[in-house]
C-alpha positions in Angstrom: -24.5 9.9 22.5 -21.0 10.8 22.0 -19.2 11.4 18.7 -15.3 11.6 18.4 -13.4 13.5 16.1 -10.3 11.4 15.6 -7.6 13.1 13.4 -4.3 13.1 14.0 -3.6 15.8 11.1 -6.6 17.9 12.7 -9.8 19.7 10.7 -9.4 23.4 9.6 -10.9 25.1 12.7 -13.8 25.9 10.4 -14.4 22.6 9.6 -14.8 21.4 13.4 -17.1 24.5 14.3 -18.9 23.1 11.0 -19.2 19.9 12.5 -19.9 20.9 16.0 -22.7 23.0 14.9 -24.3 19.6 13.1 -23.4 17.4 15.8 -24.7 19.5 18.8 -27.9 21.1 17.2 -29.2 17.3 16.7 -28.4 16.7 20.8 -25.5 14.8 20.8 -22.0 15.4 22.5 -18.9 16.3 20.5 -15.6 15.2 21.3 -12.1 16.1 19.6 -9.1 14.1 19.9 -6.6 15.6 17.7 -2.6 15.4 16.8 -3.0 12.3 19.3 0.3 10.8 18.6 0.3 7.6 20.0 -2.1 5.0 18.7 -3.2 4.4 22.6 -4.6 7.4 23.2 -7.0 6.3 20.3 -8.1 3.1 22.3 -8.3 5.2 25.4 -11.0 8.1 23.7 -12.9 5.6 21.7 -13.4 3.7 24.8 -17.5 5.2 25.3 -18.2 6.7 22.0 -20.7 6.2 20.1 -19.9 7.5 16.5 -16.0 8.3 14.8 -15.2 10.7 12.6 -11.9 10.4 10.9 -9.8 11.5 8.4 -6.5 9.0 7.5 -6.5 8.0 10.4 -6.3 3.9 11.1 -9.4 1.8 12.8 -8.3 -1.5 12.7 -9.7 -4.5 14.8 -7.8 -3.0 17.7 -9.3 0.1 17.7 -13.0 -1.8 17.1 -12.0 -3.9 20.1 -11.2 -1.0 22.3 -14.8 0.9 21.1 -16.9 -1.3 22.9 -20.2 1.4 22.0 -19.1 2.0 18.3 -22.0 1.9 15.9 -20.8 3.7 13.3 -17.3 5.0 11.4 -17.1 8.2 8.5 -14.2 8.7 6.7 -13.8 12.4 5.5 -12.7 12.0 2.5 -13.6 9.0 -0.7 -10.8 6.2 0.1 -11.1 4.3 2.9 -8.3 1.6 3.1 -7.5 3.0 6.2 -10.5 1.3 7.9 -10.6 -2.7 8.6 -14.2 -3.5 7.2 -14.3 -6.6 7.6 -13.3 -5.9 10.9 -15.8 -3.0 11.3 -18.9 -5.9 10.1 -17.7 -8.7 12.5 -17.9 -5.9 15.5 -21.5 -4.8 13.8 -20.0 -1.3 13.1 -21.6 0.6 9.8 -18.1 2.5 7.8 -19.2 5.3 5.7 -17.0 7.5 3.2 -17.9 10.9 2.2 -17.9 10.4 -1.3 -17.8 13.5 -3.7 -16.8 16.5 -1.2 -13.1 16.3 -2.1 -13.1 15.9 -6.0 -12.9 18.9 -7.2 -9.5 19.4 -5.5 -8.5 16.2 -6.6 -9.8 17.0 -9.9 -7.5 20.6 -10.0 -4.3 18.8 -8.3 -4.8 16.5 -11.4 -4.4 18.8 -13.5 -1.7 21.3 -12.0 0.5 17.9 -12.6 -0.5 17.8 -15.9 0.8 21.3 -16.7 3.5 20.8 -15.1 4.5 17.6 -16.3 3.9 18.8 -20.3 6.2 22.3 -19.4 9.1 19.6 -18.2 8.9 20.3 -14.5 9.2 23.6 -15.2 13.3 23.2 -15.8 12.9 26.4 -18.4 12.8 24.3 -21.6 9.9 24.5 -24.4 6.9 22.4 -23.4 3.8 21.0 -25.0 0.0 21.8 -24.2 -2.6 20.5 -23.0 -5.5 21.6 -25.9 -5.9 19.0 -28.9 -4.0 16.3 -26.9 -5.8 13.0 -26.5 -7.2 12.8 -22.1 -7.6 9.5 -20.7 -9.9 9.1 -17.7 -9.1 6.0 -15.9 -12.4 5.4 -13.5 -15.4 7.7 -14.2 -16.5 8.2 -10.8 -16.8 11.8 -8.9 -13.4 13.0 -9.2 -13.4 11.4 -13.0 -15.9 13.6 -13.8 -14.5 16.6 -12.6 -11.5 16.3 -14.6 -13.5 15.7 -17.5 -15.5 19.0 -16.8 -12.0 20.5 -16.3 -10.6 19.0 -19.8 -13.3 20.7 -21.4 -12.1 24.1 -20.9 -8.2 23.1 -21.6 -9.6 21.9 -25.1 -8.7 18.2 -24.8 -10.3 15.3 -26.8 -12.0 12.9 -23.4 -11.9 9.2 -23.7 -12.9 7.0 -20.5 -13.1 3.9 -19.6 -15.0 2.4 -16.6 -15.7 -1.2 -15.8 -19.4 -0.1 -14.8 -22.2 0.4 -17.1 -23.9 3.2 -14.8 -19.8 5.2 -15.5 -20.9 4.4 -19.2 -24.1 6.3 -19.3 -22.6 9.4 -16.8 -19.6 9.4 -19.9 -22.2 9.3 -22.7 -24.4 12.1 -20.9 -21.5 14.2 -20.4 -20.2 13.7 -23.7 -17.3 11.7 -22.9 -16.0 9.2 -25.7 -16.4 5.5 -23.8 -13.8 3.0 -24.4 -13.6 -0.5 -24.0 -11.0 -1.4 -22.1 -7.7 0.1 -20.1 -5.9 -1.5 -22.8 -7.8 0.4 -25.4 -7.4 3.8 -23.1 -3.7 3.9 -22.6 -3.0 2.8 -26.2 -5.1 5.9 -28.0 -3.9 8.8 -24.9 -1.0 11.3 -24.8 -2.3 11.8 -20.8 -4.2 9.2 -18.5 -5.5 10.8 -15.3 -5.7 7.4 -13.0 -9.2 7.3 -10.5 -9.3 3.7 -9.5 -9.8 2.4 -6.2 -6.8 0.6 -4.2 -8.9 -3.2 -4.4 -8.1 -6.7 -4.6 -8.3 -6.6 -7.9 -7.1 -3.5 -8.8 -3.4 -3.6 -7.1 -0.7 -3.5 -8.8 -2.2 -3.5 -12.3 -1.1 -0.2 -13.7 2.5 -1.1 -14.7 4.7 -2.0 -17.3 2.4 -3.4 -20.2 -0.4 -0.9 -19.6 1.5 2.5 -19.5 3.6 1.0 -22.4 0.9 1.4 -24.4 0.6 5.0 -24.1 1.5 6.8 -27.0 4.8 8.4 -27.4 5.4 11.8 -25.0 2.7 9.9 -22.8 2.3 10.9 -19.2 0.7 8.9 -16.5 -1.3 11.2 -13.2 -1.7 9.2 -10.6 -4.0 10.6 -7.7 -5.7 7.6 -6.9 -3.9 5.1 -4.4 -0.1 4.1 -4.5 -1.1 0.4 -4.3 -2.8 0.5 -8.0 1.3 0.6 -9.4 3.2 -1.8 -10.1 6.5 -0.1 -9.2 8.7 -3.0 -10.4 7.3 -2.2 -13.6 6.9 1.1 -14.4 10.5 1.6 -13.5 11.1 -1.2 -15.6 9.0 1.1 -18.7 10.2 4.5 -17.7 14.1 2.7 -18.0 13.2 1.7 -21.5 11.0 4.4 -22.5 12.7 8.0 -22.0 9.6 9.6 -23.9 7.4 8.7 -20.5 6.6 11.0 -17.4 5.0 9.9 -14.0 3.9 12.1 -12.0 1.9 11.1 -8.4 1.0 13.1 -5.6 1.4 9.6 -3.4 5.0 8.9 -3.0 6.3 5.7 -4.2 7.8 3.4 -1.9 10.8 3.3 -4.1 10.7 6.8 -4.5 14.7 7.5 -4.9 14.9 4.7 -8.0 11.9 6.9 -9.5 14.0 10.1 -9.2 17.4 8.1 -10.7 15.4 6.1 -13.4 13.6 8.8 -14.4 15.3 12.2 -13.6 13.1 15.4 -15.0 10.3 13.0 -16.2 9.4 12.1 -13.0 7.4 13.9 -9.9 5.9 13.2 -6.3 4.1 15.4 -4.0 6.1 14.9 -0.2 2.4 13.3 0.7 -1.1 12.8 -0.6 -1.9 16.4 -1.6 -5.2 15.5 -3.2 -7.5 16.9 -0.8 -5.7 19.4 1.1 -7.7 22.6 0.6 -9.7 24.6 2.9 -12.8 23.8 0.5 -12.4 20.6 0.8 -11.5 19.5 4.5 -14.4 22.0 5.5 -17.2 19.7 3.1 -15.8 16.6 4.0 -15.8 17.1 7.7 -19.5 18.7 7.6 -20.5 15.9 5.2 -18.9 13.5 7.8 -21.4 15.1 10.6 -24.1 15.2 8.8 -24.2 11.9 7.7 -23.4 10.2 11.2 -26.7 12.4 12.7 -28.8 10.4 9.9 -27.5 7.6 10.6 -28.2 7.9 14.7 -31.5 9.7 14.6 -32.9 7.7 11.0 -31.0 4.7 10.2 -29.6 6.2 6.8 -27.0 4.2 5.3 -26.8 5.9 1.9 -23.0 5.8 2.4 -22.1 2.4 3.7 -19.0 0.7 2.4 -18.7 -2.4 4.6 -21.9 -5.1 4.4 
């Protein structure tokens, strides 16, 4: 059986020999296909295999189409809005993320824009700190939790909230102060780190009315998904509220009226930054590998994401 590595911003060289190792020692064939380009080279390489690897890279229903042997898809990495799934179930192919292996970098990026955001960009002014101050956690899930672990040693006082009553118990077990609602989480927090998933329900409801809650000096971290903003709206708050700072490592799409509406309380990574360390892109990709080889040799589908 063949397995492709898609990725058109390519694995640490590590990671792929990681992979390679996994891959080959369970008998199957490895393939790369990196820094392809253009999308039909994609439809050209998954043509006869078997098994996809990828990072942010796109499989839509045209890529499905073209991978007329695909049984199954891993994203390296925890979001996966870059895969069709309903796609991936009408064409019986099994999507997988690697849930876990980047949060600890998401967890320390989340936190570097913290400091920076509470030392004013760093423009040479006096700042706040972070000890004492009052942590949100928006989503306790893996990366949620690692920033809570995190917010221990800064000194914070951790609230969370969690729509899931198994993100309850991890909060109660880890000593995490549960809250009801968002509502009740923005309104008691000088800082909310956002965790949610980009979803149907979920776009689009962290704007206006929500942040506004916050209390005064509040900063928003967004390194979750660009689609959980309401842009309209927060520019709308941070126009009325010169007290608020944003500050994203996934660009807005109206990134310049960010900048103008909120000059010095406002910051955005050039692209998603969340993952990008060697620790991470090296367990994600072996992750990725290892999961694909259960998946071919026993049927394990510990990781599935589409039904």
């Amino acid at each position: 059986m063949k397995v492709l590595v898609a990725t058109d911003k390519p694995f640490a060289q590590v990671a792929v020999d990681g992979i390679r190792k996994e891959i080959e020692n369970a008998g199957y064939t490895l393939a790369l296909l990196e820094k392809y380009g253009e999308k039909a080279r994609l439809l050209e390489a998954v043509a006869d295999a078997d098994a996809l690897i990828i990072r942010s890279d796109v499989v839509d229903a045209e890529v499905l189409d073209a991978a007329k042997q695909l049984k199954i898809v891993v994203r390296a990495g925890a979001g996966y809005d870059n895969v069709d799934l309903a796609a991936a179930t009408a064409h019986g192919v099994c999507v997988m993320n690697t849930p876990g292996q980047n949060s600890n970098a998401v967890a320390e990026l989340a936190f570097g824009l913290m400091v920076m955001a509470v030392r004013n960009l760093y423009n040479g002014t006096s700042g706040t700190e972070l000890k004492g101050k009052k942590l949100g956690i928006h989503a306790y899930g893996n990366v949620g939790r690692n920033v809570a672990r995190i917010a221990k040693g800064f000194g914070m006082d951790i609230l969370a909230y969690d729509a899931f009553p198994a993100a309850v118990e991890a909060m109660k077990q880890d000593g995490i102060t549960p809250v009801d609602s968002a509502e009740e989480l923005y309104a008691q927090c000088n800082v909310v780190s956002l965790h949610i998933p980009a979803t149907a329900e979920t776009k689009g409801s962290i704007g206006h009315d929500l942040v506004g809650r916050m209390l005064k000096g509040g900063v928003l971290i967004n390194t979750a998904r660009k689609e959980v903003i309401d842009e309209e709206g927060m520019l709308k708050l941070l126009g009325e509220r010169t007290d608020l700072k944003y500050m994203t490592d996934i660009m807005p799409v109206r990134h310049a009226e960010f900048q103008e509406v909120a000059a010095g309380r406002y910051f955005s990574t050039p692209k998603k930054m969340g993952a990008q360390t060697a620790e991470a892109n090296i367990n994600a990709g072996i992750a990725a590998a290892r999961q694909i080889v259960g998946f071919l040799k026993d049927g394990c589908e510990r990781f599935r994401v589409n039904k």
